[in-house]
N, CA, C and O atoms as CSV, one atom per row, in Angstrom:
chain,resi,resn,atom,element,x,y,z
A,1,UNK,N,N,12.457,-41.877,9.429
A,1,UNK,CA,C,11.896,-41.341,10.658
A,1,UNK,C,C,10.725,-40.416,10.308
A,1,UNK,O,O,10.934,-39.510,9.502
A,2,UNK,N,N,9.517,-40.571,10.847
A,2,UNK,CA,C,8.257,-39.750,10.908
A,2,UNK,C,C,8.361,-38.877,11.323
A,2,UNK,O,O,9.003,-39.084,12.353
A,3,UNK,N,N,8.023,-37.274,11.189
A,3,UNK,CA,C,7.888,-35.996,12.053
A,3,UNK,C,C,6.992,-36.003,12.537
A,3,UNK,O,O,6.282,-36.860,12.009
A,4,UNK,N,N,6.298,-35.318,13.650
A,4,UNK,CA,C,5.450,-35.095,14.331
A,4,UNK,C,C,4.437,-34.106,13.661
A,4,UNK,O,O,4.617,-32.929,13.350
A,5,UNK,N,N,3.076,-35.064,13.488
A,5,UNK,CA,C,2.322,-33.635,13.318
A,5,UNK,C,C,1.498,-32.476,13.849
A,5,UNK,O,O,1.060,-32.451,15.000
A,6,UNK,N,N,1.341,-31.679,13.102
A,6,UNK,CA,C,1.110,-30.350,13.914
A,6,UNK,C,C,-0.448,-30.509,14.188
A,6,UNK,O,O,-1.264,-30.925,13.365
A,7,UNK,N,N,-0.798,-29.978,15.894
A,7,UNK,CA,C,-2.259,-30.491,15.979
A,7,UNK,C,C,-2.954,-29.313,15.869
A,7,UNK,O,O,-2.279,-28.285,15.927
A,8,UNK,N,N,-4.286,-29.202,15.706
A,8,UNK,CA,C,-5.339,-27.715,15.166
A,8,UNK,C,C,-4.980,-26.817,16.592
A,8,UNK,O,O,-5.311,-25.633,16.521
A,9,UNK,N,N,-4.505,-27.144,17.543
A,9,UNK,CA,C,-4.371,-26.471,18.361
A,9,UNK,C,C,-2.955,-25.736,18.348
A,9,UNK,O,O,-2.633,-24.772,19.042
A,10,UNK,N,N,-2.131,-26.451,17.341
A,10,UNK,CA,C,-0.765,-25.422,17.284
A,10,UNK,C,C,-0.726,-24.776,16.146
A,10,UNK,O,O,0.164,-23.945,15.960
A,11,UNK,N,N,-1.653,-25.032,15.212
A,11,UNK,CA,C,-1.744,-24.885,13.531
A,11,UNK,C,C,-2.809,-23.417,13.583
A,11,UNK,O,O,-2.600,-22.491,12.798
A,12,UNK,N,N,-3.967,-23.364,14.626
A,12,UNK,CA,C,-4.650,-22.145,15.409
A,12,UNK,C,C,-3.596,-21.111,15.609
A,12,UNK,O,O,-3.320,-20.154,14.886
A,13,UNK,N,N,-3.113,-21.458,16.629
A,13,UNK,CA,C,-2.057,-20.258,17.510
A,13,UNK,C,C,-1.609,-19.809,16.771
A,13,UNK,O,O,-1.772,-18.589,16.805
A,14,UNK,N,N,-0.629,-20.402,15.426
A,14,UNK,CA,C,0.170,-20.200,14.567
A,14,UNK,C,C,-0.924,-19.097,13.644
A,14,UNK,O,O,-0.368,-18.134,13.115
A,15,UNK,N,N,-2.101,-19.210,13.503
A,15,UNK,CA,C,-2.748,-18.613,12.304
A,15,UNK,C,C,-3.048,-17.034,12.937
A,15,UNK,O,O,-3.090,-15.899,12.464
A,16,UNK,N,N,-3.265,-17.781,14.561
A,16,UNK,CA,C,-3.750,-16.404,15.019
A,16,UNK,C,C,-2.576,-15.003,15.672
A,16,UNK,O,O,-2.814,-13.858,16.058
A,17,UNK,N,N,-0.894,-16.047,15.498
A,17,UNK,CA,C,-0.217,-15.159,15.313
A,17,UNK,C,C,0.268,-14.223,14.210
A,17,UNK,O,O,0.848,-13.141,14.128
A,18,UNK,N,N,-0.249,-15.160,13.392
A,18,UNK,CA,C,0.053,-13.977,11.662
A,18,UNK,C,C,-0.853,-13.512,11.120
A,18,UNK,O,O,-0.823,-13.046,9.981
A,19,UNK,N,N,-1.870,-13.566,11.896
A,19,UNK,CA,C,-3.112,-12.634,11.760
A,19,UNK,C,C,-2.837,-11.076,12.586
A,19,UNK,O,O,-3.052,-9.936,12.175
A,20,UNK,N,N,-2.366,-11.482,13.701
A,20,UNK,CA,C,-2.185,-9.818,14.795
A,20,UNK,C,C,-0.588,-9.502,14.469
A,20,UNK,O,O,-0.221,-8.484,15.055
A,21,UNK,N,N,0.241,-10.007,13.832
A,21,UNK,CA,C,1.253,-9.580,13.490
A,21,UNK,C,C,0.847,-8.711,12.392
A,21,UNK,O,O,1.043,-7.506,12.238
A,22,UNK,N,N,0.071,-9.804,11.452
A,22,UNK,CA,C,0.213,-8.541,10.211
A,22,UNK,C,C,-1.032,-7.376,10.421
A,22,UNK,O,O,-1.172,-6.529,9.539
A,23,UNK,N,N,-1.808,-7.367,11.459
A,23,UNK,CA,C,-2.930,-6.570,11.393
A,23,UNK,C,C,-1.827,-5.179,12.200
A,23,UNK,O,O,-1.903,-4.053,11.707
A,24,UNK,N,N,-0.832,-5.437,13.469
A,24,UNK,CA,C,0.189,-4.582,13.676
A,24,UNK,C,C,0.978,-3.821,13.154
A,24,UNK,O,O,1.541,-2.773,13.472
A,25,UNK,N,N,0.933,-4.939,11.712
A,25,UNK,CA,C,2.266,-4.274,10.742
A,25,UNK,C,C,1.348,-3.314,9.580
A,25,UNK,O,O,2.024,-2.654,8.791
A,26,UNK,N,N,-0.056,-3.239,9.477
A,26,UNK,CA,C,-0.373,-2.619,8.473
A,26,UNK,C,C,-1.198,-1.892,9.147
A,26,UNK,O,O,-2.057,-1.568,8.326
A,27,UNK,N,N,-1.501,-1.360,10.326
A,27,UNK,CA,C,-1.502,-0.110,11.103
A,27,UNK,C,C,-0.736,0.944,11.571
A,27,UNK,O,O,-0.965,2.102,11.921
A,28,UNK,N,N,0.813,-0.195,11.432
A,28,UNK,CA,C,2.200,1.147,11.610
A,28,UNK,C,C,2.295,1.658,10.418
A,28,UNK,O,O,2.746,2.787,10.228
A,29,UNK,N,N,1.870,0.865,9.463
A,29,UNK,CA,C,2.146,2.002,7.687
A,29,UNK,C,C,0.992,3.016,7.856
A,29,UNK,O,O,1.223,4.213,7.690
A,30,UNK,N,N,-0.125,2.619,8.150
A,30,UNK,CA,C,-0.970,3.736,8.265
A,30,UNK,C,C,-0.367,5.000,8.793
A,30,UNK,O,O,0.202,5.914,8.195
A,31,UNK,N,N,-0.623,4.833,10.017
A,31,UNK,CA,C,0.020,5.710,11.327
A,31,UNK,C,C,1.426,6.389,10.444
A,31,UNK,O,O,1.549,7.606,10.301
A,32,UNK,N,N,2.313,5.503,9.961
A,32,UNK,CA,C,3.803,6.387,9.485
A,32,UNK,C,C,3.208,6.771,8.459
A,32,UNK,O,O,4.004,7.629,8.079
A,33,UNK,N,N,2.298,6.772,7.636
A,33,UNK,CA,C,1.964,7.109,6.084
A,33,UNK,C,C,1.848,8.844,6.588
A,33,UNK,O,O,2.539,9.786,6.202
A,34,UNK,N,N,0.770,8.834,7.529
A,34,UNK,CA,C,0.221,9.884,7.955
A,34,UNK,C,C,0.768,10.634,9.118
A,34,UNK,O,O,0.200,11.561,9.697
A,35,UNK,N,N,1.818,10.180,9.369
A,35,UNK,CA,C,2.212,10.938,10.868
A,35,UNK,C,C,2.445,12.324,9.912
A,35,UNK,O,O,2.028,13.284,10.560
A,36,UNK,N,N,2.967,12.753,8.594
A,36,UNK,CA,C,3.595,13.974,8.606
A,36,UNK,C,C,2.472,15.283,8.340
A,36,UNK,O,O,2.788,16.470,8.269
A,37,UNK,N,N,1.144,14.742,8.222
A,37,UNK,CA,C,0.194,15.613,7.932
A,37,UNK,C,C,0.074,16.562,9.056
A,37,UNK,O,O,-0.108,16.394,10.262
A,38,UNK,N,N,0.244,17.716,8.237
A,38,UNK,CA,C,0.309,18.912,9.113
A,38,UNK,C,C,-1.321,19.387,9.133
A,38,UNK,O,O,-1.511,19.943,10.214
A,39,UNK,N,N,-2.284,19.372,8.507
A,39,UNK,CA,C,-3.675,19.806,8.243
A,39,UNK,C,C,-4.630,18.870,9.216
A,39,UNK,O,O,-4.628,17.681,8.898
A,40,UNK,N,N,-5.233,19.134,10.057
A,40,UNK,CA,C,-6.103,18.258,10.421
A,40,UNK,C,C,-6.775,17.365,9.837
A,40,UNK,O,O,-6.699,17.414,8.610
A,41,UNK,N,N,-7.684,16.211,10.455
A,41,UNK,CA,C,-8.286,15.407,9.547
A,41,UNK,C,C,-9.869,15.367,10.136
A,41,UNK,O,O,-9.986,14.506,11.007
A,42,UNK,N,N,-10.688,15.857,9.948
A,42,UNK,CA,C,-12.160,16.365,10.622
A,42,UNK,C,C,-12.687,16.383,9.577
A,42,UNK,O,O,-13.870,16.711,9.488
């Protein structure tokens, strides 16, 4: 039996969800890296 293949239009979505997932996930390390700074940043 053949699987179905994946068309540029689901193989897209797919790229452009693990693109804003991981751009989400390596802005919360930022943000938690730095939440405990007590000194301003100017």
């Amino acid at each position: 039996m053949e699987k179905p293949k994946m068309s540029g239009t689901e193989l897209g979505a797919l790229w452009m969800t693990y693109q804003k997932k991981t751009m989400i996930s390596r802005i919360l390390e930022y943000f938690i890296e730095h939440a405990d700074d007590k000194k301003p940043n100017i």
